[in-house]
N, C-alpha and C positions, 0 to 999 in steps of 0.2 A: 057736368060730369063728363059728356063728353069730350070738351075742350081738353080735360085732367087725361083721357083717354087719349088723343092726339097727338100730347104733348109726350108723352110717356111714350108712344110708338114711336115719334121723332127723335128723341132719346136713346133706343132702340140703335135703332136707323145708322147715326152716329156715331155710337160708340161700334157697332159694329166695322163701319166703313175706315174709323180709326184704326182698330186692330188692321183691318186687309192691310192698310197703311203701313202701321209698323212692320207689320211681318216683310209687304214685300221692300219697305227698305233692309232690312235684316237680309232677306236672300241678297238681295243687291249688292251689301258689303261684302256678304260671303262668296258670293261669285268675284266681282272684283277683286277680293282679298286671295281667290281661286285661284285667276288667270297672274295674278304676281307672283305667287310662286311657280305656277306652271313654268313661267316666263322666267325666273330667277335659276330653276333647273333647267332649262334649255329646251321645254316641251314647246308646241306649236299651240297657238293658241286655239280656244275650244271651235272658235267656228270656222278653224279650217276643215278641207274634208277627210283627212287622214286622221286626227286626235285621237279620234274614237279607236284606231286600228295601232294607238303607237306602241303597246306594248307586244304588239304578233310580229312589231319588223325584227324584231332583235331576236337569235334566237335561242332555242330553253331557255333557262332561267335571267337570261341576264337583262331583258328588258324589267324583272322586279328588280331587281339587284336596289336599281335607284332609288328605290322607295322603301329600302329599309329602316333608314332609320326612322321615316314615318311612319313606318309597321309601329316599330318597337315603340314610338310614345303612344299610340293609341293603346297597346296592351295593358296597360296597369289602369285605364279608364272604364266604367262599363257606359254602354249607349245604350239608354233602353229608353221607355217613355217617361221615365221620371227625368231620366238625362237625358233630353234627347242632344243632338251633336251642337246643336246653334246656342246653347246655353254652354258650350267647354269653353274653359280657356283658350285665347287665341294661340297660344303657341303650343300647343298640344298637338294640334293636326295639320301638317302639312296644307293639306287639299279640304275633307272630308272624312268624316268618320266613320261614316257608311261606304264609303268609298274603298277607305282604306282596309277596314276590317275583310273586305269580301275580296281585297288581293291578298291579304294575310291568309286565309282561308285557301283563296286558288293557288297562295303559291306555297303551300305547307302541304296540299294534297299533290303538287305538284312535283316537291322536291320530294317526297316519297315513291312516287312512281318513278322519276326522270332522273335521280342524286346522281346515281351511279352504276350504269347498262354495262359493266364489266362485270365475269365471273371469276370470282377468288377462290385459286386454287392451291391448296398446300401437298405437300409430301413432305415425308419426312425418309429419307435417305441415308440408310445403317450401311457401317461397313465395306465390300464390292461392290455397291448398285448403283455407282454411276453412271454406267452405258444404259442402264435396266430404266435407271430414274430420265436419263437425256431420251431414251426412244420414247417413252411416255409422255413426256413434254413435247416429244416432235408431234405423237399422235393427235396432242391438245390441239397445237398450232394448226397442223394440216387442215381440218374439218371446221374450224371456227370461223363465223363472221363475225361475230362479238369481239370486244378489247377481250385481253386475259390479265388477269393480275398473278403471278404467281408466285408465294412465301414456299421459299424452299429449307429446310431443317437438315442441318447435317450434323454428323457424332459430336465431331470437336467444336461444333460452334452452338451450341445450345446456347440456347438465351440464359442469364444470367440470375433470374426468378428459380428455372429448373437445377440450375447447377449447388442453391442455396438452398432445396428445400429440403426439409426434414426427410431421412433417409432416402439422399436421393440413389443411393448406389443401391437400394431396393428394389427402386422402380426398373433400372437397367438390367436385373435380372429377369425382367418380364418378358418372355416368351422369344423376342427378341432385339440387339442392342436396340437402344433408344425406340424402338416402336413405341412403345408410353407417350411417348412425346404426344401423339395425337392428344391425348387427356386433358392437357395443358395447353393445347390452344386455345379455347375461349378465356383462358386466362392472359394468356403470353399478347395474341393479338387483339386489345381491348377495343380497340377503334373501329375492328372488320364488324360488319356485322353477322352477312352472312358466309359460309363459307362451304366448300365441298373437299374434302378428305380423300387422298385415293391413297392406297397404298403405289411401293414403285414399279411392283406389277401387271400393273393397271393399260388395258390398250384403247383410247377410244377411238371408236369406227363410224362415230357421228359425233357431231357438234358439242360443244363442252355446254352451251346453251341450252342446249336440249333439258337435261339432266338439272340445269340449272332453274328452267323454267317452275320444275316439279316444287320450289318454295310457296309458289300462289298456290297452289293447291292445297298447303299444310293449314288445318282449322285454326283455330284461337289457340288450340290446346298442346300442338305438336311442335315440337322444338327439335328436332331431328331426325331425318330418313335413313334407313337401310335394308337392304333384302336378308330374304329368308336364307337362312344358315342350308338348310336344305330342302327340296321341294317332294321329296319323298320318304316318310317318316320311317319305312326299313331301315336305311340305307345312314338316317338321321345319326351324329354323333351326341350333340348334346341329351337327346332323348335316349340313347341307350347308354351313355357312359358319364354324364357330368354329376357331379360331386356339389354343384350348386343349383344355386335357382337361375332361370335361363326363360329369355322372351318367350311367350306362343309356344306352337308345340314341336318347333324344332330348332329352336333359337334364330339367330341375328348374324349373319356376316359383317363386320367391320370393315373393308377392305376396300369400301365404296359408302363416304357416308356424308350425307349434307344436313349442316348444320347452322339453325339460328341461333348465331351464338348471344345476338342479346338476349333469348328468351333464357339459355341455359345461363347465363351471367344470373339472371332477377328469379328460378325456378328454386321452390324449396321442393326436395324429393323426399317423399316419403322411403321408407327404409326398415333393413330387420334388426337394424342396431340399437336405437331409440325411438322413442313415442315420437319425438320433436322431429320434423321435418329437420334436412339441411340444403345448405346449398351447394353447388357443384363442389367449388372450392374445400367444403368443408367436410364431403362424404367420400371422396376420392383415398387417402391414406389408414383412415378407419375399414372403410373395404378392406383395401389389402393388408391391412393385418388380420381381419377376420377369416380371410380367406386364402392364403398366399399359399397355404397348404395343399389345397383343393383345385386350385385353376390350371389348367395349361395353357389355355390357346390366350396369357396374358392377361391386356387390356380387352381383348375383344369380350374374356370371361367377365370385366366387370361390368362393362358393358349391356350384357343381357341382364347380369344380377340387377343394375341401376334400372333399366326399362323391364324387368320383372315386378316390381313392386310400383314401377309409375306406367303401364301401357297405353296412357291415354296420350299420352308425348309424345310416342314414336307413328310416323307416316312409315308403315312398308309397302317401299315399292317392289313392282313385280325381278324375277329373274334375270330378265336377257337387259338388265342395267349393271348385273355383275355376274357376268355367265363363267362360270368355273369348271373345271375337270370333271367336279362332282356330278356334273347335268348334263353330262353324257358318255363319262366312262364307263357306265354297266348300263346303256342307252339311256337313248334324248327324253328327259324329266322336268324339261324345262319347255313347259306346252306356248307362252305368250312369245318366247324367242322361235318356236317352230311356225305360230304365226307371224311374227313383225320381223325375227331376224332375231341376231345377237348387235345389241348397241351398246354394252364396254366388254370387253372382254379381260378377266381377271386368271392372269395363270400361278393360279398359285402351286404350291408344292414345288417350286422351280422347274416346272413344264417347260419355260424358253430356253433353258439350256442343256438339258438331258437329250435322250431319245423315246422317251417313255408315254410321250401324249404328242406325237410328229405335227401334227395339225396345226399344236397353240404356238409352238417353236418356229411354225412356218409363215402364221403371221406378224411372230415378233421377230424374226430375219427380213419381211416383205418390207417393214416400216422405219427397221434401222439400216437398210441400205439403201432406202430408195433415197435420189440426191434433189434438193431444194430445187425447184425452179423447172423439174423438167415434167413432162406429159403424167399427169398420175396414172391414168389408165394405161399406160405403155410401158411406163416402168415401176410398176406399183401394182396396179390390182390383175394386170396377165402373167407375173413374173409368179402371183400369190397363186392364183387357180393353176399355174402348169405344177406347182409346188404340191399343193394339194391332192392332185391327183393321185401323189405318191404315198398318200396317208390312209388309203384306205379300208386297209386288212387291222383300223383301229375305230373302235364304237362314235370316236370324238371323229374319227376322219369321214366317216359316211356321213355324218351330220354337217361337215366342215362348210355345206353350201348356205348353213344359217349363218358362218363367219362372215361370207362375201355379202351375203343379202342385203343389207343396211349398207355395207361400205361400198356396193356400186352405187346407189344412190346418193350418198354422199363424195362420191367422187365427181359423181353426174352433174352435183349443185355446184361445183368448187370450178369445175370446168364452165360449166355456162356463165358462171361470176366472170370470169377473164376474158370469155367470151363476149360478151357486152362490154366489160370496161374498152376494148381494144376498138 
């Protein structure tokens, strides 16, 4: 009995040492069959001492670059412990399957962070407002370190989706010429994803970045930013005069608005029209016929009607990201710009070219004369504060040191930039 015992452990024994056997010839192929292709795409072989570091020499995205198309055939495979990788096909995985899945992985989290560090910025330009729309684009340029992309909309040249669609000389009636247009971006630019809206009376006095950053911040659920219509509900238009439904309790200013346009492309919105949710595209011309009676202030009224019935989509950010007439012609109501500053300034009501709010007029003469390339603080923000001075006997000009607050700082960063570069 014992010998039967013996024999049966040796047996054992054997077939164990068999398998170590097989298996490490199996790695062995797969290593060999490793370093051929490593070698076949031009990498360094494994036991040099850089291999491990070859994809950090190159850099963002383009050291994966090469291992795309081994991305792409691992995808349609799964690896798991029924499969595990040493059982695929040989010509399925480049390298490894393990290997590959976790650069598919680093480089999908990767190109989501890293795609595209430029901010995309539209206007859309009615009528006289080319000087109005060129200083707002200068303001862009002056203060950014970031690339800028920017889609600019003009009367005559609407895209040719707007020019075809079902009553479009409707929509032109809207509050003003092609203003609408905004509606129809997340249609028109399918490719952007994100983007920021300004109108052409828009100043910024910090970084377009800045503003831009405010996207990580939006939950799962939000698909577009914009501030409060006003910040003191006396004083409030939509709560005391509108004829429709209107965001919160004092609606939404449009004139400053950042926008995830793939969320609002894929968003069915609930609505007062029908039970059925729709989608952007499809709730836009039904509004304005329901309501075209009722709105004035245009696009911006359907605007609050659309995030009236979905509030859980809009991010409102604070005031001094679109600081208006309104927040501080019957004094300063705008408390986060009397702490931080004002950081875009929005003159609406045609403030830059009147005499009627001297203040807002004085930073939009500060920023369309001052000339490319010379000292900002010399000809730029001492030309604005001697300007200023002169604005005082008006509610907007006693506050006007919340204009400069932000924009010495941001002059302060742009100067020390050139300062090291030199």
């Amino acid at each position: 009995m014992r010998c039967y015992l013996h024999a049966f452990l040796l047996c054992m024994v054997f077939t164990f040492c068999s398998l170590l056997y097989v298996f490490s010839q199996l790695a062995s192929t797969l290593e060999d069959r490793d370093e051929w292709n490593l070698k076949e795409h031009g990498i360094p072989d494994r036991s040099s001492h850089d291999t491990g570091h070859h994809l950090r020499k190159r850099p963002g995205l383009a050291g994966l670059g090469d291992r795309e198309e081994g991305l792409d055939r691992c995808k349609s495979l799964s690896v798991s412990y029924w499969n595990p990788y040493w059982r695929l096909p040989a010509d399925v995985c480049g390298v490894n399957c393990f290997l590959e899945s976790a650069l598919r992985e680093r480089s999908n989290s990767r190109v989501k962070e890293h795609s595209d560090e430029r901010s995309h910025l539209a206007v859309v330009a009615c009528g006289p407002r080319l000087e109005e729309t060129l200083t707002m684009l200068k303001s862009a340029v002056l203060f950014s370190k970031k690339p800028l992309q920017f889609y600019i909309f003009a009367e005559d040249d609407l895209h040719d989706r707007f020019r075809r669609a079902e009553n479009a000389k409707e929509w032109k009636k809207l509050f003003k010429p092609c203003a609408s247009q905004r509606l129809f971006l997340p249609l028109i630019l399918k490719e952007v994803d994100s983007l920021l809206y300004v109108d052409t009376d828009i100043l910024f006095l910090q970084p377009v970045e800045d503003i831009w950053s405010l996207l990580s911040q939006f939950s799962s659920s939000h698909l577009a930013a914009m501030a409060p219509e006003h910040e003191e509900p006396r004083i409030g238009w939509y709560n005391r005069f509108a004829r429709h439904p209107y965001y919160g309790k004092t609606g939404i200013n449009s004139g400053v608005m950042l926008m995830n346009m793939t969320r609002l492309r894929e968003k069915f919105f609930k609505n007062d029209m029908t039970a059925v949710a729709l989608r952007w595209e499809e709730i836009l011309m039904p509004l304005l016929q329901k309501y075209k009676l009722n709105i004035t202030w245009g696009d911006q009224d359907l605007l609050n009607i659309i995030f009236h019935h979905n509030p859980e989509s809009l991010y409102v950010f604070p005031c001094q990201w679109n600081y208006r007439p309104d927040h501080c012609i019957y004094g300063s109501n705008c408390q986060q710009a009397e702490r931080e500053g004002v950081f875009i300034l929005h003159g609406n009501r045609g403030v830059y070219h009147d005499d009627k709010q001297p203040a807002f007029r004085a930073v939009y003469e500060a920023i369309q004369k001052y000339p490319f390339g010379e000292n900002m603080e010399a000809s730029l923000l001492q030309p604005l504060e001697a300007s200023l001075q002169n604005t005082t006997h008006t509610y907007c000009g006693r506050t006007s040191h919340l204009f400069t607050k932000r924009l010495k700082q941001s002059i302060m960063s742009v100067q020390q930039d050139i300062t090291q570069k030199r």
